[in-house]
PDB file with one MODEL, atoms N, CA, C and O in Angstrom:
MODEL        1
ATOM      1  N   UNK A   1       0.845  -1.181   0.000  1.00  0.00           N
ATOM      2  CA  UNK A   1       0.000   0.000   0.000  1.00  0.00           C
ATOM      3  C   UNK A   1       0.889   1.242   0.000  1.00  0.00           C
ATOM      4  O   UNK A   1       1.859   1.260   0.758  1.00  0.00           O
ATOM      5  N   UNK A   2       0.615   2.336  -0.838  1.00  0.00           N
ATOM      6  CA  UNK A   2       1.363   3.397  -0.797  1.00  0.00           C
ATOM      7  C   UNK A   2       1.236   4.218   0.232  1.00  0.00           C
ATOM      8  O   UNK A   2       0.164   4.183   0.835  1.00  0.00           O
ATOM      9  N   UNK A   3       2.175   5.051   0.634  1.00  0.00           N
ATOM     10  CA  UNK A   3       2.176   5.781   2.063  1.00  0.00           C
ATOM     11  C   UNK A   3       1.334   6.628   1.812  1.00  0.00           C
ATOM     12  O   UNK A   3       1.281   6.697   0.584  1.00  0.00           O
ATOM     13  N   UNK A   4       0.228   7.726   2.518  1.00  0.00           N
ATOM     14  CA  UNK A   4      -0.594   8.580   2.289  1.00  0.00           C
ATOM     15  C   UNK A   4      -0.020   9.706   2.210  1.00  0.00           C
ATOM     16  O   UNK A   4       0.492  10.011   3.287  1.00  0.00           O
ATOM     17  N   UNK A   5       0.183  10.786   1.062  1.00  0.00           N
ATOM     18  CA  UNK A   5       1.075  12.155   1.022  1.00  0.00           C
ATOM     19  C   UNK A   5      -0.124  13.258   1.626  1.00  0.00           C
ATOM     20  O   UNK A   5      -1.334  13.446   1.499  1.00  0.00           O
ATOM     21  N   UNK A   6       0.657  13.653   2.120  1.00  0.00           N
ATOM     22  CA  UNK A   6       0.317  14.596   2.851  1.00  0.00           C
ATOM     23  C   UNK A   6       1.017  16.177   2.924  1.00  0.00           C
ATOM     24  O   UNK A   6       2.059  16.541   3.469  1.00  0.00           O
ATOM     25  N   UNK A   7      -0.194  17.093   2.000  1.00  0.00           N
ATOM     26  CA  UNK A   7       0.477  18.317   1.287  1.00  0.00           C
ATOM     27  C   UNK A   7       0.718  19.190   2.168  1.00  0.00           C
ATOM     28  O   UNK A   7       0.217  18.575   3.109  1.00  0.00           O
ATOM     29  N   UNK A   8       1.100  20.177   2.642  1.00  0.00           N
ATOM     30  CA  UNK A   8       0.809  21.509   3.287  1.00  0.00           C
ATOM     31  C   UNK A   8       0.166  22.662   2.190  1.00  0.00           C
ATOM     32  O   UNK A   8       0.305  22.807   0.976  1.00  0.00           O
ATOM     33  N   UNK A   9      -0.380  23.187   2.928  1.00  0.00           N
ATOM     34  CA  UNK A   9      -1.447  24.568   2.409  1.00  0.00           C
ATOM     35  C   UNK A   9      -0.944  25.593   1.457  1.00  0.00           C
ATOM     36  O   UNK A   9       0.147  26.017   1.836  1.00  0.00           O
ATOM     37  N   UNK A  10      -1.447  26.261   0.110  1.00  0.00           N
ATOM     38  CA  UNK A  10      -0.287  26.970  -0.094  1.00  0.00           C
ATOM     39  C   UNK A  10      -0.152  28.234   0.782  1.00  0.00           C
ATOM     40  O   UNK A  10       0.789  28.910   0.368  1.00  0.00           O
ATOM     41  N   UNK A  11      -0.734  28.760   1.794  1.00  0.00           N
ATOM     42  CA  UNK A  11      -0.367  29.509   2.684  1.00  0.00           C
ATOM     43  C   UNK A  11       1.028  29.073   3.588  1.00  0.00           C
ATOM     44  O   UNK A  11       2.059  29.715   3.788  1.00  0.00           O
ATOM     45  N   UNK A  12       0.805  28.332   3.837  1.00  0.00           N
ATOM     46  CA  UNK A  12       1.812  27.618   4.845  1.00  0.00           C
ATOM     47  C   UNK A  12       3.487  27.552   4.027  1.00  0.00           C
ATOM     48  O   UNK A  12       4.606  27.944   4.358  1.00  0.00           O
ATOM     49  N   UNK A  13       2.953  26.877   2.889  1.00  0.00           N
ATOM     50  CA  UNK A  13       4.294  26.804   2.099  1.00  0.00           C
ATOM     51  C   UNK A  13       4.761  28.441   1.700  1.00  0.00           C
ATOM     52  O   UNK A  13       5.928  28.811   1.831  1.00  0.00           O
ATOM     53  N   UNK A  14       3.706  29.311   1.216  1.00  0.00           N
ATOM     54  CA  UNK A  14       4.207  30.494   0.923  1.00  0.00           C
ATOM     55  C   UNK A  14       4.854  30.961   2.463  1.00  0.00           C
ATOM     56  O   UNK A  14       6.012  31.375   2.404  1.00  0.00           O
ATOM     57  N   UNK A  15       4.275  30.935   3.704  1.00  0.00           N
ATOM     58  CA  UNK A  15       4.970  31.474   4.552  1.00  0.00           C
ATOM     59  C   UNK A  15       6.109  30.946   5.107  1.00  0.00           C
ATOM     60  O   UNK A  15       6.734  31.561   5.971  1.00  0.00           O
ATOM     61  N   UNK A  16       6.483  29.729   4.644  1.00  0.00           N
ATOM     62  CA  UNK A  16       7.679  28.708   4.704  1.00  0.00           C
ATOM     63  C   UNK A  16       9.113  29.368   4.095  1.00  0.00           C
ATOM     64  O   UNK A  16      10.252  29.373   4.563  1.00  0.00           O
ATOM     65  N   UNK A  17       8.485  29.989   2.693  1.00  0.00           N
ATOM     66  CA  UNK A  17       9.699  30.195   1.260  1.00  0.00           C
ATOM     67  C   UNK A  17       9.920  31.650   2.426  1.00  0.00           C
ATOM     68  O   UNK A  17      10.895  31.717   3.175  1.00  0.00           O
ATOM     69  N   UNK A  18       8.851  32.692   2.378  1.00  0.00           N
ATOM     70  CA  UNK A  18       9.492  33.691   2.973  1.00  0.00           C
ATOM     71  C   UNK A  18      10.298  33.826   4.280  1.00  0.00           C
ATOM     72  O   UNK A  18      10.916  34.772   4.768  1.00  0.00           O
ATOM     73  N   UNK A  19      10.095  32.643   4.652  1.00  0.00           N
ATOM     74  CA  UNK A  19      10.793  32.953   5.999  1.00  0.00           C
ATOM     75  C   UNK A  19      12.488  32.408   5.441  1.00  0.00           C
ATOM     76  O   UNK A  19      13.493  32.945   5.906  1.00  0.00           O
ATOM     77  N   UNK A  20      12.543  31.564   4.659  1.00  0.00           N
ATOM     78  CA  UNK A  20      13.810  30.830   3.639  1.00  0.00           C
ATOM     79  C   UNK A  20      14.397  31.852   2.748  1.00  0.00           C
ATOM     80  O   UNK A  20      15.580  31.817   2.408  1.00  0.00           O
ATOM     81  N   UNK A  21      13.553  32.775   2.367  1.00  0.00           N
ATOM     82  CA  UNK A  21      14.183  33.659   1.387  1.00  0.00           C
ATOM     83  C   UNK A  21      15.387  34.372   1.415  1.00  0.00           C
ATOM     84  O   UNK A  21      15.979  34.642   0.370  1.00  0.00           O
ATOM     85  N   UNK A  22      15.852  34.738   2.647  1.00  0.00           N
ATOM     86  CA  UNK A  22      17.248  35.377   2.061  1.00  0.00           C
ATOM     87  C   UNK A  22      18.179  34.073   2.058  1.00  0.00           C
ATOM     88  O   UNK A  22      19.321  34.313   1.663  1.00  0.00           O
ATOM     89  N   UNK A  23      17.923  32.718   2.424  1.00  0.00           N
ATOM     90  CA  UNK A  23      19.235  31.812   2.491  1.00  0.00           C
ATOM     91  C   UNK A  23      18.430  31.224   0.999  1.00  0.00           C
ATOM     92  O   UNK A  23      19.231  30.695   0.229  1.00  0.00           O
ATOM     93  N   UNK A  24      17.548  31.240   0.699  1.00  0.00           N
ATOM     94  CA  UNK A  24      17.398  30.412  -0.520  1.00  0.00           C
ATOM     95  C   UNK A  24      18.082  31.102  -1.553  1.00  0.00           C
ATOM     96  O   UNK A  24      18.592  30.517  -2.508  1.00  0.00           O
ATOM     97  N   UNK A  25      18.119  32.890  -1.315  1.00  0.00           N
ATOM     98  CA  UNK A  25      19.376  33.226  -2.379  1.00  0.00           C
ATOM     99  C   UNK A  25      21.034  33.231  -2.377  1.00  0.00           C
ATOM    100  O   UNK A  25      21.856  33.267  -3.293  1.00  0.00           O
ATOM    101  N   UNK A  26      21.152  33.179  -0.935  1.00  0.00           N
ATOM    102  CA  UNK A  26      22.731  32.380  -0.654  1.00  0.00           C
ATOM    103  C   UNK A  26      22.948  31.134  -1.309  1.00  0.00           C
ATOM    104  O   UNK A  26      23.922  30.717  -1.935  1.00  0.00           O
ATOM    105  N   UNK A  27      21.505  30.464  -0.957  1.00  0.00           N
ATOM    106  CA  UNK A  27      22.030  29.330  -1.542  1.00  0.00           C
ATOM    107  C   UNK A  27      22.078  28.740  -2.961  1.00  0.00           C
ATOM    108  O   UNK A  27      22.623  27.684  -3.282  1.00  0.00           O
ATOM    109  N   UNK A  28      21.408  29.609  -3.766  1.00  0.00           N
ATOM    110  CA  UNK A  28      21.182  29.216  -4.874  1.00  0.00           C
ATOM    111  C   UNK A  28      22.723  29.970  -5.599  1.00  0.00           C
ATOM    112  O   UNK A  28      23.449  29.289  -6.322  1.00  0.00           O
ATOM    113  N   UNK A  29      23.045  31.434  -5.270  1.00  0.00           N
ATOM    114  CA  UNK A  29      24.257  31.451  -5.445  1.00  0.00           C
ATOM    115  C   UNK A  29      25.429  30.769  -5.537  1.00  0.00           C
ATOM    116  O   UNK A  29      26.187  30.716  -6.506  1.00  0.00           O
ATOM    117  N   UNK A  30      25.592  29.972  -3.904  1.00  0.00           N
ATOM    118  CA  UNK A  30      26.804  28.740  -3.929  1.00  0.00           C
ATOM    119  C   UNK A  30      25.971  27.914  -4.641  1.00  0.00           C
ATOM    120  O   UNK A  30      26.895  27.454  -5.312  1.00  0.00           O
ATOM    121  N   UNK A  31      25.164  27.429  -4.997  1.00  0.00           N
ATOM    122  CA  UNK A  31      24.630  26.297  -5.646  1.00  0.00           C
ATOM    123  C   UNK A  31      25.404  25.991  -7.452  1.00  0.00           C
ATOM    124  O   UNK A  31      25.623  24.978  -8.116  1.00  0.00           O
ATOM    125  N   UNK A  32      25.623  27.574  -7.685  1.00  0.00           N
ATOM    126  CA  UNK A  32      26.365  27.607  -9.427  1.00  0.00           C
ATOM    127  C   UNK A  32      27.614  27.859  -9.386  1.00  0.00           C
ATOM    128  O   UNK A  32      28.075  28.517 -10.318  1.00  0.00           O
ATOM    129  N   UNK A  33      28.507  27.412  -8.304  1.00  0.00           N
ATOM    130  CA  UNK A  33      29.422  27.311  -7.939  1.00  0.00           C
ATOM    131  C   UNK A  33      29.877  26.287  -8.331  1.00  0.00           C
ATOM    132  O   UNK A  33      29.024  25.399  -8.344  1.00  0.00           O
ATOM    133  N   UNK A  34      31.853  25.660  -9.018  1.00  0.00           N
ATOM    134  CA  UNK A  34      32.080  24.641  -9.334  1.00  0.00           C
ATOM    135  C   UNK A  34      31.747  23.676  -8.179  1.00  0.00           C
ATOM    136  O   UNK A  34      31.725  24.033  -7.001  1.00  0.00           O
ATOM    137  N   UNK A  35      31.455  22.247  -8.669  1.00  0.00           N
ATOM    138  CA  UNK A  35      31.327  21.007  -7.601  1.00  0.00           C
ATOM    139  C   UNK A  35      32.832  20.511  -6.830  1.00  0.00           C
ATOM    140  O   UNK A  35      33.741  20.325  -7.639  1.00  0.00           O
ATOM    141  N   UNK A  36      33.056  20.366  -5.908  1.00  0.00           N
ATOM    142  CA  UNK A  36      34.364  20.119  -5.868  1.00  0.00           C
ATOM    143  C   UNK A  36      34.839  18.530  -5.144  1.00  0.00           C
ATOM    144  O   UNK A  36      35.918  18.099  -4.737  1.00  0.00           O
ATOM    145  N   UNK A  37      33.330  17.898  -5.230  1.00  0.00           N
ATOM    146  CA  UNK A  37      33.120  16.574  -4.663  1.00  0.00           C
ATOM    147  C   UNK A  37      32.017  16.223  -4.329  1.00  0.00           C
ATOM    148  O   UNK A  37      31.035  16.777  -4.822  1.00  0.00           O
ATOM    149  N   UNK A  38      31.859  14.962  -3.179  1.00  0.00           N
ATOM    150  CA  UNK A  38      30.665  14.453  -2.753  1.00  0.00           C
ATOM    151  C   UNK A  38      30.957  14.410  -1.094  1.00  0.00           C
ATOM    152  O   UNK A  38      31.953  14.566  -0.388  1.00  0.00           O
ATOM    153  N   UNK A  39      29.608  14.126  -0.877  1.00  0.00           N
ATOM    154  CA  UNK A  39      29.488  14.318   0.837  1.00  0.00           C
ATOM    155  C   UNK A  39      28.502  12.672   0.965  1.00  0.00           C
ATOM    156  O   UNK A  39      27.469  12.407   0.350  1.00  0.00           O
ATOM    157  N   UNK A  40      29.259  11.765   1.982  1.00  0.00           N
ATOM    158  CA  UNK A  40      28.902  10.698   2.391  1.00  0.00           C
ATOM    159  C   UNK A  40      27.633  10.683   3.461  1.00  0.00           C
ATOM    160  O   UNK A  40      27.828  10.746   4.675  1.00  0.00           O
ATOM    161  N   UNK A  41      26.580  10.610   2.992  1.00  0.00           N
ATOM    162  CA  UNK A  41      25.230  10.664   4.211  1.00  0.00           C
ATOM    163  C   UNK A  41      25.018   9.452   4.821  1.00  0.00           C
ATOM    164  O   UNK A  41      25.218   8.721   3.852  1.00  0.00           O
ATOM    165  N   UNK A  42      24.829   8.917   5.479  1.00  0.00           N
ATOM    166  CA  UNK A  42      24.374   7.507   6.612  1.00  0.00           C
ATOM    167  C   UNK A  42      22.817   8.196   6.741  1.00  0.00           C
ATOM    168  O   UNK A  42      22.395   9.328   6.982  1.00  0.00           O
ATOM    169  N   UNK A  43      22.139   6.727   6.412  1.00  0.00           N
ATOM    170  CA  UNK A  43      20.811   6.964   6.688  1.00  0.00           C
ATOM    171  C   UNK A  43      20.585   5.235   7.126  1.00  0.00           C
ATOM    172  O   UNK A  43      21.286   4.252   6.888  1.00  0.00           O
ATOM    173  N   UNK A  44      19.225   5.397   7.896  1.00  0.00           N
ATOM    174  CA  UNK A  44      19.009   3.798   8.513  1.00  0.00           C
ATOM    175  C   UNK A  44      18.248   3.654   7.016  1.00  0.00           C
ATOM    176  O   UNK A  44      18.132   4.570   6.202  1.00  0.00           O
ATOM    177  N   UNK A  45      17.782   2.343   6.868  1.00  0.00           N
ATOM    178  CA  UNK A  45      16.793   2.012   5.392  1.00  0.00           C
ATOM    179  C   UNK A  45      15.153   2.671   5.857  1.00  0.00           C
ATOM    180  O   UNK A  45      14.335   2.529   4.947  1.00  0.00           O
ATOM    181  N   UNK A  46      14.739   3.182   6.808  1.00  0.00           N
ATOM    182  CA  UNK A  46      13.750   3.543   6.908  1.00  0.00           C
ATOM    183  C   UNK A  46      13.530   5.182   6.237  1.00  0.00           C
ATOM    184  O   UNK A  46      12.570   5.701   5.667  1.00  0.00           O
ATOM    185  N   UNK A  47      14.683   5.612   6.547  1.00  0.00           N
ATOM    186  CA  UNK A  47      15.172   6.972   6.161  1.00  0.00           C
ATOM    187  C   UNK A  47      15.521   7.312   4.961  1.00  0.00           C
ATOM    188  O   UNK A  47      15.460   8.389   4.368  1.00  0.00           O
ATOM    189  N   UNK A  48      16.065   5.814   4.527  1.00  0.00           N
ATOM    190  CA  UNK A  48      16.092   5.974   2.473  1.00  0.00           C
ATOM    191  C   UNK A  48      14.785   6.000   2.085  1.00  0.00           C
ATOM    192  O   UNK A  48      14.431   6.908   1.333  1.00  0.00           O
ATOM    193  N   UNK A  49      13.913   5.093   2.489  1.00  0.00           N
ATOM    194  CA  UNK A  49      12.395   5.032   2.168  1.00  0.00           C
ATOM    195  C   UNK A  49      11.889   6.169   2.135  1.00  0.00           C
ATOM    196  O   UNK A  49      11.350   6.474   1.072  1.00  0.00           O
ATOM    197  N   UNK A  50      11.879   7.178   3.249  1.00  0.00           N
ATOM    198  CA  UNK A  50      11.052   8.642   3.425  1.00  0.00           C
ATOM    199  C   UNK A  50      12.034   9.041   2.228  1.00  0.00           C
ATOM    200  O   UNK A  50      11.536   9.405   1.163  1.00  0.00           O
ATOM    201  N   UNK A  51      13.506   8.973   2.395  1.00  0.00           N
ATOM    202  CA  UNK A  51      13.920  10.116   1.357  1.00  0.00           C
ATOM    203  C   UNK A  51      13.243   9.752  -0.250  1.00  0.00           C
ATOM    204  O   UNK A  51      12.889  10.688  -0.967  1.00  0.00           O
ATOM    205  N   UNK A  52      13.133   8.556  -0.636  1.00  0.00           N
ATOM    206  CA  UNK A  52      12.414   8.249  -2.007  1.00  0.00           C
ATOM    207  C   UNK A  52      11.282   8.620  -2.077  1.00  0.00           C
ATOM    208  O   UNK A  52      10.834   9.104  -3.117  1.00  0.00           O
ATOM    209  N   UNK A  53      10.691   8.499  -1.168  1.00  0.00           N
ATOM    210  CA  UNK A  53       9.400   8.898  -1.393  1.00  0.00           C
ATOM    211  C   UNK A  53       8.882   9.910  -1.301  1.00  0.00           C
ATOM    212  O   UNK A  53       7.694   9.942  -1.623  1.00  0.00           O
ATOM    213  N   UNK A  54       9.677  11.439  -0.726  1.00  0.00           N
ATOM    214  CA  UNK A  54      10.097  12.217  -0.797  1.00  0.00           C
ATOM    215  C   UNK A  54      10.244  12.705  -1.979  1.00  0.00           C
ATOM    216  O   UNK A  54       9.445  13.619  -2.182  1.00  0.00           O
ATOM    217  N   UNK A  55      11.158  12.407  -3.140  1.00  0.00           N
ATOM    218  CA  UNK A  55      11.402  12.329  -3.877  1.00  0.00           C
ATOM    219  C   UNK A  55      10.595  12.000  -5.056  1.00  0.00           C
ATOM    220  O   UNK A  55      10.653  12.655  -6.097  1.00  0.00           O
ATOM    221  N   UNK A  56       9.858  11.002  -4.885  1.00  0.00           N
ATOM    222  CA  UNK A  56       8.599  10.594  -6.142  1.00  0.00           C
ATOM    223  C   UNK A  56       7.506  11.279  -5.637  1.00  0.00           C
ATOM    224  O   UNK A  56       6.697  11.102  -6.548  1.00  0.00           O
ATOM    225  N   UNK A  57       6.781  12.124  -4.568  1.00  0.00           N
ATOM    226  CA  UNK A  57       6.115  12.904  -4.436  1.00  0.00           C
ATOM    227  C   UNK A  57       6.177  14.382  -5.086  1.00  0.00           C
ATOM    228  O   UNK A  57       5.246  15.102  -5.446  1.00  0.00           O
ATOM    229  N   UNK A  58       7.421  14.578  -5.118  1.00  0.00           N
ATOM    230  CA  UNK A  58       8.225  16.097  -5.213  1.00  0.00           C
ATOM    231  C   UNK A  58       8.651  15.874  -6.799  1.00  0.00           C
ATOM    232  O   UNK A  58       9.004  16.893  -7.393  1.00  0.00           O
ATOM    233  N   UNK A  59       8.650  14.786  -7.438  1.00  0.00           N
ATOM    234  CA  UNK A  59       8.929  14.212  -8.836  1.00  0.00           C
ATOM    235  C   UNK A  59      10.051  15.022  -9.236  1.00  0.00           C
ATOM    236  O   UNK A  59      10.161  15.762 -10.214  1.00  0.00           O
ATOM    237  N   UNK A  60      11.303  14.615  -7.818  1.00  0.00           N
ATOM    238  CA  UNK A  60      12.492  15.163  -8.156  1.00  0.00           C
ATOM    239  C   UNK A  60      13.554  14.490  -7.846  1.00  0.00           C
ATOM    240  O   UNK A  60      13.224  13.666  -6.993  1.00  0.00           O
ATOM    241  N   UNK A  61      14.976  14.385  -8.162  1.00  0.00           N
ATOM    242  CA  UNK A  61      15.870  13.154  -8.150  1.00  0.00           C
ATOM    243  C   UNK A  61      15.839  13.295  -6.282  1.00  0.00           C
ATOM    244  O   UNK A  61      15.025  14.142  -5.915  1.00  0.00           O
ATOM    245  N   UNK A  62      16.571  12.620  -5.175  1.00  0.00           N
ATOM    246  CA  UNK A  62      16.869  12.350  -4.101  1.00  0.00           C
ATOM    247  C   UNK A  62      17.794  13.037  -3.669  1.00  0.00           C
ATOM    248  O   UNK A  62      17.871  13.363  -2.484  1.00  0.00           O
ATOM    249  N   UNK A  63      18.841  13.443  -4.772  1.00  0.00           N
ATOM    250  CA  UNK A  63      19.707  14.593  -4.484  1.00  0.00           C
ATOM    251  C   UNK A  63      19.503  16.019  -4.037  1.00  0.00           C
ATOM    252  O   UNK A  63      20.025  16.761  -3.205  1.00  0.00           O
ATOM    253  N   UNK A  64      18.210  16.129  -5.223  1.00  0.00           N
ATOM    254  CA  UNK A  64      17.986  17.654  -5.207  1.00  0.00           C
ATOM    255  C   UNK A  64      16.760  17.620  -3.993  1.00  0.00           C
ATOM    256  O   UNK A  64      16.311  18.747  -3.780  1.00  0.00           O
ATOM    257  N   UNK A  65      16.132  16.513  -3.149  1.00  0.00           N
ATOM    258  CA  UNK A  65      15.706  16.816  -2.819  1.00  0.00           C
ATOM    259  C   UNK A  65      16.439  16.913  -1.289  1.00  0.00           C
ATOM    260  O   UNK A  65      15.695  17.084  -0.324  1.00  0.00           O
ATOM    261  N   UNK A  66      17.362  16.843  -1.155  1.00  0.00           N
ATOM    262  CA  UNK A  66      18.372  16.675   0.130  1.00  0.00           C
ATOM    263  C   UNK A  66      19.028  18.587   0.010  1.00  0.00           C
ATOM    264  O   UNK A  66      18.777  19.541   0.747  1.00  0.00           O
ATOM    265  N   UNK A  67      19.657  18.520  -0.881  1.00  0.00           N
ATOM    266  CA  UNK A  67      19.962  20.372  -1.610  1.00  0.00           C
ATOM    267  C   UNK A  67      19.040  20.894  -1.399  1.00  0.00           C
ATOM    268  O   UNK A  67      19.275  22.061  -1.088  1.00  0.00           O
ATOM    269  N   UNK A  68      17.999  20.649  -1.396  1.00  0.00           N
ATOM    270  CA  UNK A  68      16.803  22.028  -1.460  1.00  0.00           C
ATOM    271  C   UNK A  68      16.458  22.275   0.139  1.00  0.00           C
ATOM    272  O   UNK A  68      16.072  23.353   0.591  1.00  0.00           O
ATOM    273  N   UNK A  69      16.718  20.808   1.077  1.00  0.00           N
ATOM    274  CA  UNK A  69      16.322  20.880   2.588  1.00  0.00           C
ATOM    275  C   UNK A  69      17.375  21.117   3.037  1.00  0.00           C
ATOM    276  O   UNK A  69      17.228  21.691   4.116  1.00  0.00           O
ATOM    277  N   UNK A  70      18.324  20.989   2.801  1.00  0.00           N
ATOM    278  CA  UNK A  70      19.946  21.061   3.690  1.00  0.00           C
ATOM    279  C   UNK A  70      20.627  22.234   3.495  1.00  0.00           C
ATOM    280  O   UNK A  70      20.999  22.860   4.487  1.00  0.00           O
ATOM    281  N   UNK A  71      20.936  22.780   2.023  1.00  0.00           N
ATOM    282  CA  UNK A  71      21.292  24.278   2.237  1.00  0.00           C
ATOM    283  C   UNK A  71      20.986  25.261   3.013  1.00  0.00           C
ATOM    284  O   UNK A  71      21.669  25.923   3.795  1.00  0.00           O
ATOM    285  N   UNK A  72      19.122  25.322   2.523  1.00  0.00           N
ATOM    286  CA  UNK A  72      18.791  26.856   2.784  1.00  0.00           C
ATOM    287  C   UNK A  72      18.871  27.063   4.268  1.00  0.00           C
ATOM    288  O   UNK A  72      19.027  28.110   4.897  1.00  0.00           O
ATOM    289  N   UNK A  73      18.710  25.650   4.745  1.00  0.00           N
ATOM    290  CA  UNK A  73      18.827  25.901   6.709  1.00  0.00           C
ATOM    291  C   UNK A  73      20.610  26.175   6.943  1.00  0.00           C
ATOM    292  O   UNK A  73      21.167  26.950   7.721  1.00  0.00           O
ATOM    293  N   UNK A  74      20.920  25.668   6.417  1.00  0.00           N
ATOM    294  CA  UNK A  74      22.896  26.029   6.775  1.00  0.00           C
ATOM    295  C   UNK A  74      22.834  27.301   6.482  1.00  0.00           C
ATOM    296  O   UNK A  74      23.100  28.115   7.365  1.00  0.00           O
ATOM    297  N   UNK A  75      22.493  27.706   5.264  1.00  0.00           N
ATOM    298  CA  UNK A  75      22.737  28.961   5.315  1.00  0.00           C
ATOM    299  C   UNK A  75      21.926  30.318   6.308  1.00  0.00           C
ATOM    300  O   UNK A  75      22.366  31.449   6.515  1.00  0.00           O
ATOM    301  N   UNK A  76      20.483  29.634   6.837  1.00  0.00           N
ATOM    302  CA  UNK A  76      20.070  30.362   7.315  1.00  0.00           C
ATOM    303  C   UNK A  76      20.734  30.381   9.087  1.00  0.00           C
ATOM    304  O   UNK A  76      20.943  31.418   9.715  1.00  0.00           O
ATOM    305  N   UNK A  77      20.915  29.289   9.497  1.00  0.00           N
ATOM    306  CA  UNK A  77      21.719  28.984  10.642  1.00  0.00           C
ATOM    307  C   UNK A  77      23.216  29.693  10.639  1.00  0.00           C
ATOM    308  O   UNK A  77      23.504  30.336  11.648  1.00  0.00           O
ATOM    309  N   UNK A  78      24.210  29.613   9.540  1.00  0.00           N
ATOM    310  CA  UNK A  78      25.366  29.311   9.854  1.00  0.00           C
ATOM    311  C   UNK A  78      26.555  30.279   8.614  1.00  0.00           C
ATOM    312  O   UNK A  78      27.781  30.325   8.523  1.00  0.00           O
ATOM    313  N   UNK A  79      25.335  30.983   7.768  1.00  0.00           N
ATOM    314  CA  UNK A  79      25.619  32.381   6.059  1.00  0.00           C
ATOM    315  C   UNK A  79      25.388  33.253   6.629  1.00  0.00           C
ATOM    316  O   UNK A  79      24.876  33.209   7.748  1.00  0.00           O
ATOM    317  N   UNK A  80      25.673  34.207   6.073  1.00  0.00           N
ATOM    318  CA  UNK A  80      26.514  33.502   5.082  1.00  0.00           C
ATOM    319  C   UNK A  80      28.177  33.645   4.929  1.00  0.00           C
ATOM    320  O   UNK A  80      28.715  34.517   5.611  1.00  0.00           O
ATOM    321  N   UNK A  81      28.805  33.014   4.265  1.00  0.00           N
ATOM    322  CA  UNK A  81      30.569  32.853   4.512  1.00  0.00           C
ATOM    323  C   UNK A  81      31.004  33.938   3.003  1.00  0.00           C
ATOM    324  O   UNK A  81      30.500  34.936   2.489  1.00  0.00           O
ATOM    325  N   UNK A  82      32.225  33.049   2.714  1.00  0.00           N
ATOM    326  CA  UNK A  82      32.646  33.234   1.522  1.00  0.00           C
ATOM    327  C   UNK A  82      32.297  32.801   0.600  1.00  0.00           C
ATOM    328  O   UNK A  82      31.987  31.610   0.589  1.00  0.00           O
ATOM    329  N   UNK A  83      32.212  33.496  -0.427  1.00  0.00           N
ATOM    330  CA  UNK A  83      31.651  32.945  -1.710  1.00  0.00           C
ATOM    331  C   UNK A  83      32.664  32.444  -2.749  1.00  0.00           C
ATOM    332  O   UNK A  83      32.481  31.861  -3.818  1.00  0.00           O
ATOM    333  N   UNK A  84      33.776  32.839  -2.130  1.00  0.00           N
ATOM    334  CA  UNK A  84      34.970  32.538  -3.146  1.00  0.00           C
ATOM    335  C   UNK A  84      35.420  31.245  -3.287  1.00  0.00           C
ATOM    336  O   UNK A  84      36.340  30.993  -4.065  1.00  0.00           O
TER     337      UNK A  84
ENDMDL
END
């Protein structure tokens, strides 16, 4: 049986992006930045599951959907640095 998705409001999401907005443009900045490697994640298999499905909800690769949750909070926590 497929897991039940469960959307948020577009109020909720609009008040989500604005509160993200100045790190979502930090981050999209470093984002067109050369790649200069990979980063090793540990997840239990329950946690790959949410992340796929995650992913086929959002009908976006697993990567980008890890980039889109993991930046904008670093940067909003911890940006912004150097850009160089």
């Amino acid at each position: 049986m497929a897991p039940k998705v469960v959307r948020p409001s577009p109020a909720k999401v609009s008040s989500i992006s604005a509160t993200l907005a100045p790190a979502m443009v930090d981050w999209k900045r470093r984002n067109r930045e050369p790649k200069v490697g990979g980063i090793n994640f540990r997840a239990s298999s329950s946690q790959l599951d949410l992340l796929r499905t995650a992913a086929l909800v959002e009908e976006m690769s697993q990567q980008k959907v890890l980039e889109r949750l993991i930046w904008p909070i670093l940067e909003e926590k911890y940006g912004p640095g150097s850009y160089e």
